[in-house]
TILUM-244531 format. One line per field, with one value per atom (N, C-alpha, C): residue number from 1; residue in one letter; atom name; x, y, z. Coordinates in Angstrom, 2 decimals, padded with zeros to 5 digits. Layout:
BEGIN
pos = (NUM	...)
code = (A	...)
site = (CA	...)
east = (X	...)
north = (Y	...)
up = (Z	...)
This chain:
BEGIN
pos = (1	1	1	2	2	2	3	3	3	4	4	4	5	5	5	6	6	6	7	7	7	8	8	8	9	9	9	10	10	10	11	11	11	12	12	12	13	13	13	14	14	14	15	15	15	16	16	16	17	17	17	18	18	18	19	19	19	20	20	20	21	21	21	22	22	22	23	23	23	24	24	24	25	25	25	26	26	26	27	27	27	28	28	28	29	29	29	30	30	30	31	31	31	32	32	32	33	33	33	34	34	34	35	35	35	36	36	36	37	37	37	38	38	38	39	39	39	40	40	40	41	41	41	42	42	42	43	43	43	44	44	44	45	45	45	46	46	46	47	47	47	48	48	48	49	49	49	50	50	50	51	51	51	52	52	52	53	53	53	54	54	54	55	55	55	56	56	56	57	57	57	58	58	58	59	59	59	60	60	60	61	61	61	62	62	62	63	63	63	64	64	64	65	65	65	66	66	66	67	67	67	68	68	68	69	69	69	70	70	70	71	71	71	72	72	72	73	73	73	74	74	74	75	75	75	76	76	76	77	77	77	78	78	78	79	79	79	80	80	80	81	81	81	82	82	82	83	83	83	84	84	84	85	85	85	86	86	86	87	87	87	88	88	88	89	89	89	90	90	90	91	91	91	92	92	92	93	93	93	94	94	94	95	95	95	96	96	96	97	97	97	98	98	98	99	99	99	100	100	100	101	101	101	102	102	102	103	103	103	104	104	104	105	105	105	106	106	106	107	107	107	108	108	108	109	109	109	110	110	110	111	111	111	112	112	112	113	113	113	114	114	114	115	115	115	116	116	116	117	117	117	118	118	118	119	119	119	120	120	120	121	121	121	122	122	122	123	123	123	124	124	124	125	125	125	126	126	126	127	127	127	128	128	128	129	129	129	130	130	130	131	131	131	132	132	132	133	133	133	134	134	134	135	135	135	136	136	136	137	137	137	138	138	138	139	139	139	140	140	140	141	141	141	142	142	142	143	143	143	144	144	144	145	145	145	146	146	146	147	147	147	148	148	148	149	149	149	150	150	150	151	151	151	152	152	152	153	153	153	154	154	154	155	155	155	156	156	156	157	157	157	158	158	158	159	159	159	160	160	160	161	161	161	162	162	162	163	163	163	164	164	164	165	165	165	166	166	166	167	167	167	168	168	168	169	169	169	170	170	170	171	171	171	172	172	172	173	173	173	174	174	174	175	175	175	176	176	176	177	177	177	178	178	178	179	179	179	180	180	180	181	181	181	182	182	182	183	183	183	184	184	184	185	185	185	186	186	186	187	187	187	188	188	188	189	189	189	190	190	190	191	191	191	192	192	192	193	193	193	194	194	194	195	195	195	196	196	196	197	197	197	198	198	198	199	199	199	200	200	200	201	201	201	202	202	202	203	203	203	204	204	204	205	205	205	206	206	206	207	207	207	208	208	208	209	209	209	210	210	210	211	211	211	212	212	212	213	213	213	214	214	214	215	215	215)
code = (X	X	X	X	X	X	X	X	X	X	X	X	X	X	X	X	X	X	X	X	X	X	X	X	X	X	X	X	X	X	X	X	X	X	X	X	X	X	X	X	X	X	X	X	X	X	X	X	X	X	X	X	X	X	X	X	X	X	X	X	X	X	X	X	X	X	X	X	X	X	X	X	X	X	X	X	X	X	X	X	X	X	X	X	X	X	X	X	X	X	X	X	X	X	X	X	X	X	X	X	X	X	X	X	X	X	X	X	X	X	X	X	X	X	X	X	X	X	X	X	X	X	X	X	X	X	X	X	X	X	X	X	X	X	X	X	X	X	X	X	X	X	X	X	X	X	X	X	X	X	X	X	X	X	X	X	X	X	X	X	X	X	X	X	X	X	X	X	X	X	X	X	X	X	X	X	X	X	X	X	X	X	X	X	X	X	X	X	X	X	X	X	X	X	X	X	X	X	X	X	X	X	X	X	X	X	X	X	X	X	X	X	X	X	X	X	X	X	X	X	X	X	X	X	X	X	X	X	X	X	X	X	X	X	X	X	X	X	X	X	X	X	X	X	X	X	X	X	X	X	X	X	X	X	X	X	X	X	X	X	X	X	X	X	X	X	X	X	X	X	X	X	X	X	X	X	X	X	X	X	X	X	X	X	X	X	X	X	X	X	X	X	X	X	X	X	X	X	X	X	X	X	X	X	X	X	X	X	X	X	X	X	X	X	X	X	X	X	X	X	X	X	X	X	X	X	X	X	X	X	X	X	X	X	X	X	X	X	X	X	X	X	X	X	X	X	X	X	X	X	X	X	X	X	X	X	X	X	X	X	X	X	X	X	X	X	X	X	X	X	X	X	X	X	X	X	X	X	X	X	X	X	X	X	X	X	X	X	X	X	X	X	X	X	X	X	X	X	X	X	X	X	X	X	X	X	X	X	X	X	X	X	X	X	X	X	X	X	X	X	X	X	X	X	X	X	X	X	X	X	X	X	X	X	X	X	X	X	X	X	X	X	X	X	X	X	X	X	X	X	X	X	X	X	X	X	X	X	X	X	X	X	X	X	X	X	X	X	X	X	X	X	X	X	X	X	X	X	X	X	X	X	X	X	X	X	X	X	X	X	X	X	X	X	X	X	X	X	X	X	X	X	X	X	X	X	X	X	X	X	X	X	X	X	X	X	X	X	X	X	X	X	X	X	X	X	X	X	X	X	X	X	X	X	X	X	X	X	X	X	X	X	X	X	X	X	X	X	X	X	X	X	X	X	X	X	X	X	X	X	X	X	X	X	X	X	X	X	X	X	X	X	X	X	X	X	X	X	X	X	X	X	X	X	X	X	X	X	X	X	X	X	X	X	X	X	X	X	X	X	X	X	X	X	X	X	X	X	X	X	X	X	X	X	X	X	X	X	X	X	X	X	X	X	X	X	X	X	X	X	X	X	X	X	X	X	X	X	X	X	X	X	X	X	X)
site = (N	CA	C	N	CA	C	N	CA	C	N	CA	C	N	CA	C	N	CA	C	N	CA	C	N	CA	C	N	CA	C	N	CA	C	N	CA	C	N	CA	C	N	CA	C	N	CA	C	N	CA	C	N	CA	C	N	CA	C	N	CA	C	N	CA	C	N	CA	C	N	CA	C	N	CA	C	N	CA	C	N	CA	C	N	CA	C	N	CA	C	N	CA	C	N	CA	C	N	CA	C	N	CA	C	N	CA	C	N	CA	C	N	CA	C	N	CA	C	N	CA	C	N	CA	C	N	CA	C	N	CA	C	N	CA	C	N	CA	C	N	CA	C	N	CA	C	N	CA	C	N	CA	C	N	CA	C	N	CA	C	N	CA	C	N	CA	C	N	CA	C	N	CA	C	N	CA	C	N	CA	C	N	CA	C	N	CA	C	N	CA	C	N	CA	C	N	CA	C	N	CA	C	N	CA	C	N	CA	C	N	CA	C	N	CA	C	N	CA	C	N	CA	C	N	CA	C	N	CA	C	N	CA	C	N	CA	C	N	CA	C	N	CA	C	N	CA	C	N	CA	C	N	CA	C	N	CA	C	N	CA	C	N	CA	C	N	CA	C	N	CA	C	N	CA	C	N	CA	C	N	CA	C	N	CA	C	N	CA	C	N	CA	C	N	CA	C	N	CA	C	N	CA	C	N	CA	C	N	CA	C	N	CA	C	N	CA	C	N	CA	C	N	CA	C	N	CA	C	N	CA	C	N	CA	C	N	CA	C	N	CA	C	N	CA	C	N	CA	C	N	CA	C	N	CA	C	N	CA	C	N	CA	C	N	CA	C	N	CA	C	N	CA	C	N	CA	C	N	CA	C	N	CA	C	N	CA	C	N	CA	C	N	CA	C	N	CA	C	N	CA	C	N	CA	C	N	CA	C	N	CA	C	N	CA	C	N	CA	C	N	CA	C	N	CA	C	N	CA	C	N	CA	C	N	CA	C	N	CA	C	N	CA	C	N	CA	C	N	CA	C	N	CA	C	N	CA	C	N	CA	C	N	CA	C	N	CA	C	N	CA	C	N	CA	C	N	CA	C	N	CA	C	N	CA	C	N	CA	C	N	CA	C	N	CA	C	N	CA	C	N	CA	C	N	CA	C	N	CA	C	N	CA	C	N	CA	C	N	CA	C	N	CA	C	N	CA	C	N	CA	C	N	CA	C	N	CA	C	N	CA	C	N	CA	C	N	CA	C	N	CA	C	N	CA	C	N	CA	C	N	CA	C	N	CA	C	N	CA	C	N	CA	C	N	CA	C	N	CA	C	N	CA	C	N	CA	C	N	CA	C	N	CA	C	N	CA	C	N	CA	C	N	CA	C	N	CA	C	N	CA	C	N	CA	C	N	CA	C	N	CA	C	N	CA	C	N	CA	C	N	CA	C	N	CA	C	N	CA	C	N	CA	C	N	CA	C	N	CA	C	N	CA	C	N	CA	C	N	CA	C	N	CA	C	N	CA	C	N	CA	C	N	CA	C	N	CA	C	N	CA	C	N	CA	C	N	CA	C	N	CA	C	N	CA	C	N	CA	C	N	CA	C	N	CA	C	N	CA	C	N	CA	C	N	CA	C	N	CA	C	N	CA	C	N	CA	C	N	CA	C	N	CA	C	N	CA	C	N	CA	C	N	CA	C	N	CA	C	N	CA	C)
east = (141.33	140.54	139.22	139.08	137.91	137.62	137.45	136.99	136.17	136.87	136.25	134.99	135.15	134.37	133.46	133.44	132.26	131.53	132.29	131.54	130.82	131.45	130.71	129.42	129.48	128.40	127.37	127.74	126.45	125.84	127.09	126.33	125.45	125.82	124.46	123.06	123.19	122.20	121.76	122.21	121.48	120.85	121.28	120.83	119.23	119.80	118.79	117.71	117.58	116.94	115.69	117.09	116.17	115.51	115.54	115.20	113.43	113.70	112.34	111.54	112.34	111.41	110.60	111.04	110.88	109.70	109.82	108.41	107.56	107.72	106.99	106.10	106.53	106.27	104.93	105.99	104.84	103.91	103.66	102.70	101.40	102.37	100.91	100.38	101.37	100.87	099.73	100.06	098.63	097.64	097.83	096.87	095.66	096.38	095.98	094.87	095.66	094.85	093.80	093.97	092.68	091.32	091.86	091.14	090.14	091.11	090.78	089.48	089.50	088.71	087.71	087.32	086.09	085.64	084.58	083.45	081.60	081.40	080.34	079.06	077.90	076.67	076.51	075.57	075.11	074.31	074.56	073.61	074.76	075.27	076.28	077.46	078.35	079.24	080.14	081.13	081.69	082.74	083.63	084.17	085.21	086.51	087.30	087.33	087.42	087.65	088.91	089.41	090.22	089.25	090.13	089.61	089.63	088.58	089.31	088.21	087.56	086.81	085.53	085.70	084.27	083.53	084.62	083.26	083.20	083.88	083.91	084.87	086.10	087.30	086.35	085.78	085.79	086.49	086.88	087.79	087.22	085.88	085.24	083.81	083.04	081.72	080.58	080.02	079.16	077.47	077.82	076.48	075.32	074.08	073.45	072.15	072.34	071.06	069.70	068.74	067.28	067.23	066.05	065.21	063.87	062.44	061.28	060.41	059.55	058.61	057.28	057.65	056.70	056.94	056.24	057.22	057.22	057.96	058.26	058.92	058.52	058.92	060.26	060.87	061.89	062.04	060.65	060.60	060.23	059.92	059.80	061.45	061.90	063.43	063.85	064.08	064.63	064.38	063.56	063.00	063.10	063.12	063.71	065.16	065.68	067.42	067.57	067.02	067.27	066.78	065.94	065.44	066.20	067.31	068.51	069.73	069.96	070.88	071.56	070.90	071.28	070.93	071.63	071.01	071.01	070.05	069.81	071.12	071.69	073.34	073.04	074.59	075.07	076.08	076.72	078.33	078.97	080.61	081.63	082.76	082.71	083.59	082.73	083.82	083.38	083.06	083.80	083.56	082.24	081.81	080.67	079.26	080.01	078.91	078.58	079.33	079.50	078.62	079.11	078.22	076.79	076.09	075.10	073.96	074.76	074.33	073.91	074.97	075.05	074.10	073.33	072.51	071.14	071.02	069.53	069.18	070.18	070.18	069.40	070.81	069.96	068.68	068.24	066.46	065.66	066.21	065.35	065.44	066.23	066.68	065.60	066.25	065.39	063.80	063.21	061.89	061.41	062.10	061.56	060.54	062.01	061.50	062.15	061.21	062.11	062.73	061.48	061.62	061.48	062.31	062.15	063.79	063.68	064.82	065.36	065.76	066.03	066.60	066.42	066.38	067.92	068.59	070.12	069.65	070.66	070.72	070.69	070.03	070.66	069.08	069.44	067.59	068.36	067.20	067.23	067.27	068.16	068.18	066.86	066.56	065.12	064.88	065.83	065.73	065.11	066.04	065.59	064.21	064.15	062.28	061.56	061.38	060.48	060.28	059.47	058.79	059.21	059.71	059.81	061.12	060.62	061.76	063.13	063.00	063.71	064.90	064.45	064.83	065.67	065.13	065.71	067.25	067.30	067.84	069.20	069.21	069.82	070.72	071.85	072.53	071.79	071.80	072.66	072.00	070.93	069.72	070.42	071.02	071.67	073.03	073.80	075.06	074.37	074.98	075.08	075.55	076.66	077.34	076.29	075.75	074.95	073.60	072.57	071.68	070.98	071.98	071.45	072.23	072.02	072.36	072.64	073.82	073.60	073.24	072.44	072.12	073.21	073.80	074.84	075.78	076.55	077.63	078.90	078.89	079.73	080.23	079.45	079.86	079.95	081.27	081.52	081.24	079.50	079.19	079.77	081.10	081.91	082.48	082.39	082.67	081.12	080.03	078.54	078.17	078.52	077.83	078.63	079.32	079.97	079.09	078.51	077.90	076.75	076.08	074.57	074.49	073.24	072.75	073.08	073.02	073.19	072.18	070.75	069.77	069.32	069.78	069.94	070.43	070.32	069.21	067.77	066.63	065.98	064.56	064.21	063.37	062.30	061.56	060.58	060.73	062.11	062.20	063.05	062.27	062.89	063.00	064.08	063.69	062.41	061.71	060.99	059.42	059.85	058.57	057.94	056.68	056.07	056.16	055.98	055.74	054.41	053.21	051.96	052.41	053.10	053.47	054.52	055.63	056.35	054.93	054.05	053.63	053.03	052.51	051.53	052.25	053.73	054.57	055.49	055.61	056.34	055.79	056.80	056.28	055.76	055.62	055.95	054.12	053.52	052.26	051.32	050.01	049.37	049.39	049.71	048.63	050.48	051.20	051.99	051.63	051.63	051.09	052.39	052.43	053.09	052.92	051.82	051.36	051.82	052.45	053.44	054.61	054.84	056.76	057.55	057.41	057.71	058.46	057.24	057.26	058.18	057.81	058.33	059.93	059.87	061.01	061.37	061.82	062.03	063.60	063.69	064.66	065.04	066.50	066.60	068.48	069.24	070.87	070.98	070.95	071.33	072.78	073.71	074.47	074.98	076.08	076.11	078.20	077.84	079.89	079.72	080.60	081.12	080.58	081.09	081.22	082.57	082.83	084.11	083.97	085.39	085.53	086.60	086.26	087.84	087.49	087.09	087.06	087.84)
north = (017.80	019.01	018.74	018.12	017.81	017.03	015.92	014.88	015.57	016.78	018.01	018.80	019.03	019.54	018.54	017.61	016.64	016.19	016.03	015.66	017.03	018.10	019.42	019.68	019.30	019.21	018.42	016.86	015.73	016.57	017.14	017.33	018.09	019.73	020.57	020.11	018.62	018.03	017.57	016.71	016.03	017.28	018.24	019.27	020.10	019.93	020.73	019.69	018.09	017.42	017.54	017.36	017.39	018.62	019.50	021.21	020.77	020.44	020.11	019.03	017.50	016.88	017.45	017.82	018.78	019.60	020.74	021.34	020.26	019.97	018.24	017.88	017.05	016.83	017.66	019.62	020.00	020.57	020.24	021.05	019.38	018.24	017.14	017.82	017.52	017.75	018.82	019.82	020.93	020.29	019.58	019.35	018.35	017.48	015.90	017.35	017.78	018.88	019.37	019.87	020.06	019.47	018.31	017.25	016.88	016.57	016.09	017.47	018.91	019.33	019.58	018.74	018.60	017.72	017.31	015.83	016.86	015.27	015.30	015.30	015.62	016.10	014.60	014.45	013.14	012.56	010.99	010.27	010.55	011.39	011.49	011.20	010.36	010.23	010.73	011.46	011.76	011.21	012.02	011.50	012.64	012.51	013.33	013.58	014.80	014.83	015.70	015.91	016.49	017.70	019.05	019.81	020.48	020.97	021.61	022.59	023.38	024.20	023.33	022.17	021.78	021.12	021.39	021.15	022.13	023.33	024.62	024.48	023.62	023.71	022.62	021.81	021.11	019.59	020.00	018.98	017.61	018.01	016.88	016.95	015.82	016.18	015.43	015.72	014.60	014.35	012.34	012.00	011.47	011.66	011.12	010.07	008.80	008.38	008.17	008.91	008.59	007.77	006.70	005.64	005.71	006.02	005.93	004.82	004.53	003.49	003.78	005.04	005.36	005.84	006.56	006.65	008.45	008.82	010.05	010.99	011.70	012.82	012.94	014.06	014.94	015.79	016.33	017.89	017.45	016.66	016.51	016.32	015.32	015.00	016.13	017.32	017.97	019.24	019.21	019.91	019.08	017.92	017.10	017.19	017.18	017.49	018.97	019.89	021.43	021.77	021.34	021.09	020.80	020.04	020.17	020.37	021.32	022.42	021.44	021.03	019.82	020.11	019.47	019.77	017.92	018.07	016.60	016.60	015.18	015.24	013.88	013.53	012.36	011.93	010.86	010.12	010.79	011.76	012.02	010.80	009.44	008.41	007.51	006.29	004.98	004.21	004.81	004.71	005.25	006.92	007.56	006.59	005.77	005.44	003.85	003.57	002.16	002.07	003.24	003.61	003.76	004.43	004.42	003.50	002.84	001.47	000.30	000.09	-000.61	-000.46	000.96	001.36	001.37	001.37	001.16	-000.15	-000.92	-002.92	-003.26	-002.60	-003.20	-003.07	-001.95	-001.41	-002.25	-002.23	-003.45	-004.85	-005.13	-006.75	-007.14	-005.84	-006.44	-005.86	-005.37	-004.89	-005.90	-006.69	-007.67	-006.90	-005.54	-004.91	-005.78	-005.95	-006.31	-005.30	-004.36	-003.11	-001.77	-001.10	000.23	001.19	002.57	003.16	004.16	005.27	006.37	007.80	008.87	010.24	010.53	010.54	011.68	012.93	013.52	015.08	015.01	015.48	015.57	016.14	017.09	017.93	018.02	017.36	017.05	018.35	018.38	020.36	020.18	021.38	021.69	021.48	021.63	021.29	019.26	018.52	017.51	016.97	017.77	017.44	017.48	015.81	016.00	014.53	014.40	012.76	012.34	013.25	013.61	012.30	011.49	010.19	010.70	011.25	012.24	012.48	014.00	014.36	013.89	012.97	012.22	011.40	010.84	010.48	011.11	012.54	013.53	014.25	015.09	015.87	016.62	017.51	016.67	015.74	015.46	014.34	012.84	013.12	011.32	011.13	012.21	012.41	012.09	010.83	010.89	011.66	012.34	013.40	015.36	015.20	016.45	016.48	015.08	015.31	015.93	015.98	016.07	017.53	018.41	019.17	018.55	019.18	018.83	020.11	020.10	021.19	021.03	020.51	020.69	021.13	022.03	023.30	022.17	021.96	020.70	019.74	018.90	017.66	017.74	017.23	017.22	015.68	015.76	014.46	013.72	014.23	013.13	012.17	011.43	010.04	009.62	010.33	009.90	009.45	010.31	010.07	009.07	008.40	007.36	005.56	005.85	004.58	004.30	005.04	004.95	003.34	002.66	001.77	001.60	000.65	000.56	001.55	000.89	002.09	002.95	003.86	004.92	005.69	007.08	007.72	007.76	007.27	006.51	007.86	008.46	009.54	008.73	007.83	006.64	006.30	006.14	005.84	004.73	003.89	002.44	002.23	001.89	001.41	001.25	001.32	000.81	001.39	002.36	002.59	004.03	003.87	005.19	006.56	007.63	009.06	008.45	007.97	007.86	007.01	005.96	004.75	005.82	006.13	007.32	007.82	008.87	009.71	008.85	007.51	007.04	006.13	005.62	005.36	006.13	007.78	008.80	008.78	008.39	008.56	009.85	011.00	012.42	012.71	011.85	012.22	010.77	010.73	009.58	008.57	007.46	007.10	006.72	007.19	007.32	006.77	006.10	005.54	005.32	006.02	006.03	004.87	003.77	003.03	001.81	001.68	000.87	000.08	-000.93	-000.60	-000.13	-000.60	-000.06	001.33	001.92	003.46	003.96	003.20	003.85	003.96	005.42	005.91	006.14	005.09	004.79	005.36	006.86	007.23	008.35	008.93	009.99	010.37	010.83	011.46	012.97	013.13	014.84	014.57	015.92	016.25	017.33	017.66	018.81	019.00	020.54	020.62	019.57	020.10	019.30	020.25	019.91	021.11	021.42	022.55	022.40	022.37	021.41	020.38	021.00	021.63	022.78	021.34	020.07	019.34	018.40)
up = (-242.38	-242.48	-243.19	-244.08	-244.92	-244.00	-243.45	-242.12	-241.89	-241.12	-239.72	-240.70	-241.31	-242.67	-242.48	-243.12	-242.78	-242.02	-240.40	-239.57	-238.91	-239.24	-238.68	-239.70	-240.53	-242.03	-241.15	-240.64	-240.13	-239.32	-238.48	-237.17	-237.11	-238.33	-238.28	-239.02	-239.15	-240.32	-239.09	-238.34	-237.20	-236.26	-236.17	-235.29	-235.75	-237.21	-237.66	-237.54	-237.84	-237.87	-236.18	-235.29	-234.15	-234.19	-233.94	-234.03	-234.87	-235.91	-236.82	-236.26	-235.33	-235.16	-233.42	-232.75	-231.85	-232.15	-233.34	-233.42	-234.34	-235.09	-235.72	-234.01	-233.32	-232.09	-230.82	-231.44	-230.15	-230.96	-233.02	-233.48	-233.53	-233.14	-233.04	-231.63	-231.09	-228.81	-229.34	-229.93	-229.81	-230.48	-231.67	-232.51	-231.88	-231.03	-230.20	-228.74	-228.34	-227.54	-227.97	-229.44	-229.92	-229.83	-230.23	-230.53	-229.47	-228.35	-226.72	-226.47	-226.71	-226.74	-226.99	-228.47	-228.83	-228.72	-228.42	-227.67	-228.25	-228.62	-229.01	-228.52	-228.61	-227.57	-227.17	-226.40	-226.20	-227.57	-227.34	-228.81	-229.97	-229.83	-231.32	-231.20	-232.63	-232.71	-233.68	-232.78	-233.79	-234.92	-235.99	-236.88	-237.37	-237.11	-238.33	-239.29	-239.86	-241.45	-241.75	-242.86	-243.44	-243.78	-243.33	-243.39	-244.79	-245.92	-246.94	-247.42	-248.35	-248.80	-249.46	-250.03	-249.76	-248.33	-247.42	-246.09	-245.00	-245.71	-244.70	-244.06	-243.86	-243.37	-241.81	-241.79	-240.99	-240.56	-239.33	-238.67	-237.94	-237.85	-236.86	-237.15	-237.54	-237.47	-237.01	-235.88	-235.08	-236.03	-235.88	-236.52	-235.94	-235.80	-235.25	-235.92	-235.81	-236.17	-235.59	-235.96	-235.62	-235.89	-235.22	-235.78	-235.44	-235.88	-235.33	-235.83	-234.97	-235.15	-236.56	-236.57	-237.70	-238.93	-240.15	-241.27	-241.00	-241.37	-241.04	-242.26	-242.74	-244.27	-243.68	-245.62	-245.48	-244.56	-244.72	-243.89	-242.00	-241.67	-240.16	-239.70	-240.94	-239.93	-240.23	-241.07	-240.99	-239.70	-239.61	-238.22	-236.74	-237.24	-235.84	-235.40	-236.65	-236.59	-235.85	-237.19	-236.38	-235.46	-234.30	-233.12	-232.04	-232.09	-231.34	-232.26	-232.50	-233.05	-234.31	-234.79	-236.03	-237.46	-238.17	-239.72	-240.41	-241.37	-241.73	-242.45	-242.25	-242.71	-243.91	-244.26	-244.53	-244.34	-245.18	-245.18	-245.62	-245.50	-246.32	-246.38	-245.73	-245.55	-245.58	-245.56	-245.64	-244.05	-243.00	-241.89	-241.13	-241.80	-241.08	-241.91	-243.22	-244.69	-243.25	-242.17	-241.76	-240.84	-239.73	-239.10	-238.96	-239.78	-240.13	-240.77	-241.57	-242.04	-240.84	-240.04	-238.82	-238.11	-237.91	-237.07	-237.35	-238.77	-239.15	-239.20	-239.73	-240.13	-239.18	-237.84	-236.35	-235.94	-236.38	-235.85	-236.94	-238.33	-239.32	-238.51	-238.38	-237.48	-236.53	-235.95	-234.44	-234.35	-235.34	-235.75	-236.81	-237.14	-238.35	-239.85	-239.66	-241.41	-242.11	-243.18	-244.41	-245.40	-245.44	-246.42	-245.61	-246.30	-245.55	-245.74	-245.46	-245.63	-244.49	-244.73	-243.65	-244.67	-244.00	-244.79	-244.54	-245.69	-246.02	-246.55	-246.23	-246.56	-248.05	-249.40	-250.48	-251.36	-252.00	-252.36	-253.86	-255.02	-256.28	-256.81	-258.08	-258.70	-259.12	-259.45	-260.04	-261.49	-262.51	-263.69	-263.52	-262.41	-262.41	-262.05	-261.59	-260.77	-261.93	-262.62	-263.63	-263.68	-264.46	-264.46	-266.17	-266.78	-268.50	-268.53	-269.08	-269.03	-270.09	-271.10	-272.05	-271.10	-270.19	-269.57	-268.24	-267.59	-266.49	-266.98	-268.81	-269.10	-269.66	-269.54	-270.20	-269.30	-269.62	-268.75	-268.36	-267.08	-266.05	-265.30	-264.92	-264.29	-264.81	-265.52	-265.50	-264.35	-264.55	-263.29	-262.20	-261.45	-260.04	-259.30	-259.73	-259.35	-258.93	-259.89	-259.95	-259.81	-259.78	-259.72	-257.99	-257.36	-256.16	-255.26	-254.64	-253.78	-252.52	-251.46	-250.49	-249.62	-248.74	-248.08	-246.60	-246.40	-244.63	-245.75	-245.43	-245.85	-245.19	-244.11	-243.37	-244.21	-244.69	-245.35	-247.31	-247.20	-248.81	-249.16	-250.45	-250.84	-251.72	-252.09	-253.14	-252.86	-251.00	-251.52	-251.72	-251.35	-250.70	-252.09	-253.44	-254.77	-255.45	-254.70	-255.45	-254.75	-254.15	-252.95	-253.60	-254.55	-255.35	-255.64	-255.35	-255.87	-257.66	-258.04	-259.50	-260.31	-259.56	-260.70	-259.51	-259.10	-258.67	-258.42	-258.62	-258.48	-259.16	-258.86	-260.02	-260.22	-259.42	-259.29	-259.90	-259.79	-260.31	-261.51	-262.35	-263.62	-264.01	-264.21	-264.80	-266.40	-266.74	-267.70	-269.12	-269.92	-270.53	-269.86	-269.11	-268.42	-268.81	-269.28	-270.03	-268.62	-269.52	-268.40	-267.37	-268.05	-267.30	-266.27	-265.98	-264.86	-264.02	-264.32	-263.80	-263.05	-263.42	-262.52	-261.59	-261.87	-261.01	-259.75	-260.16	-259.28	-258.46	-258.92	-258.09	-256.51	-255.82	-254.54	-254.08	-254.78	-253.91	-254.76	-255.27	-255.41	-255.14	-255.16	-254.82	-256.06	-255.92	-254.43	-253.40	-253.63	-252.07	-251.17	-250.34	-249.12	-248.05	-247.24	-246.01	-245.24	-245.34	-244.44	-245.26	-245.97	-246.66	-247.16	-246.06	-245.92	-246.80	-248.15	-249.22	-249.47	-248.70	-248.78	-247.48	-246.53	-245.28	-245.33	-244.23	-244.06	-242.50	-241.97	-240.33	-239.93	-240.32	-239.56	-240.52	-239.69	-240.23	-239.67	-240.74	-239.69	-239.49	-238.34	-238.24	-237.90	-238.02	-238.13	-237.93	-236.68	-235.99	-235.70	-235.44	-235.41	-234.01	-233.65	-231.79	-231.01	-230.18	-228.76	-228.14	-227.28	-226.98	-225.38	-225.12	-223.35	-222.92	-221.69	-221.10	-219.83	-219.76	-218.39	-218.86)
């Protein structure tokens, strides 16, 4: 009697098991369907994410890299992006951080830059916008973490603020270096020179949801 007891015990364990791996099963089949439905515009690639409240609950997010022959501002790529339904983006992974990297190297490579960069999404707080070395050195303008906004609602920059160069975020401040050299080395006033590799900025990532594929 206890036997029968027991093996009637497995069996509703094995039953219940299948029963769960069954919907387990048809809640991927929808999820994989999902998926299959969204495809990315042309030129862009996309990328999964984990969906959670710092990226608006997004599941997928297509990247695109510009590259131009010339040097090109914040504010053009950002109007080049939102021009085809885009916003200037960045990396939330180490894969989208790969991508992108890969894609500019190549246009440095095969253009024979030595120097030069490309525009991410990320606009300095305003308390930071200062040349005051004091200040740059002080909470919060010293956080990598905080000195920067991201403007795409999409992408959450906490793996992005962990990738910083050693001395950067540097807003023209080195070391040992007076306010007067600060102002005269801030790129965002003269003598600035765009015509400078130095200076130049040969590209740009927009960043857009998907689209949805009923084909």
């Amino acid at each position: 009697m206890k036997r029968w007891i027991a093996l009637a015990a497995l069996a509703f364990c094995v039953v219940n098991v299948r029963a769960f791996m069954i919907e387990n099963d048809e809640s991927c089949e929808s999820e994989e369907k999902e998926k299959e439905k969204m495809k990315c515009p042309k030129h862009y690639k996309g990328y999964y994410r984990s969906p959670t409240a710092n990226n608006n609950q997004t599941k997928m997010w297509c990247l695109r890299v510009v590259m131009v022959n010339v040097s090109v501002s914040e504010n053009a790529a950002q109007q080049a992006c939102n021009a085809e339904g885009s916003v200037l983006s960045t990396f939330a992974s180490y894969d989208e951080q790969k991508y992108i990297v890969r894609h500019a190297s190549k246009y440095f490579r095969r253009n024979n830059i030595t120097q030069g960069s490309i525009w991410l999404d990320g606009v300095r707080i305003e308390e930071c916008r200062t040349l005051n070395v004091t200040k740059q050195t002080a909470a919060p303008c010293n956080d990598k973490a905080k000195v920067f906004d991201i403007t795409d609602p999409r992408t959450d920059p906490k793996y992005a603020w962990t990738q910083w160069y050693r001395t950067a975020p540097s807003w023209a401040y080195w070391p040992m270096r007076t306010e007067e050299f600060s102002t005269y080395c801030d790129m965002a006033v003269p003598p600035y020179d765009f015509e400078k590799a130095l200076f130049t900025n040969y590209g740009y990532v927009c960043g857009r949801p998907p689209v949805l594929s009923f084909y």
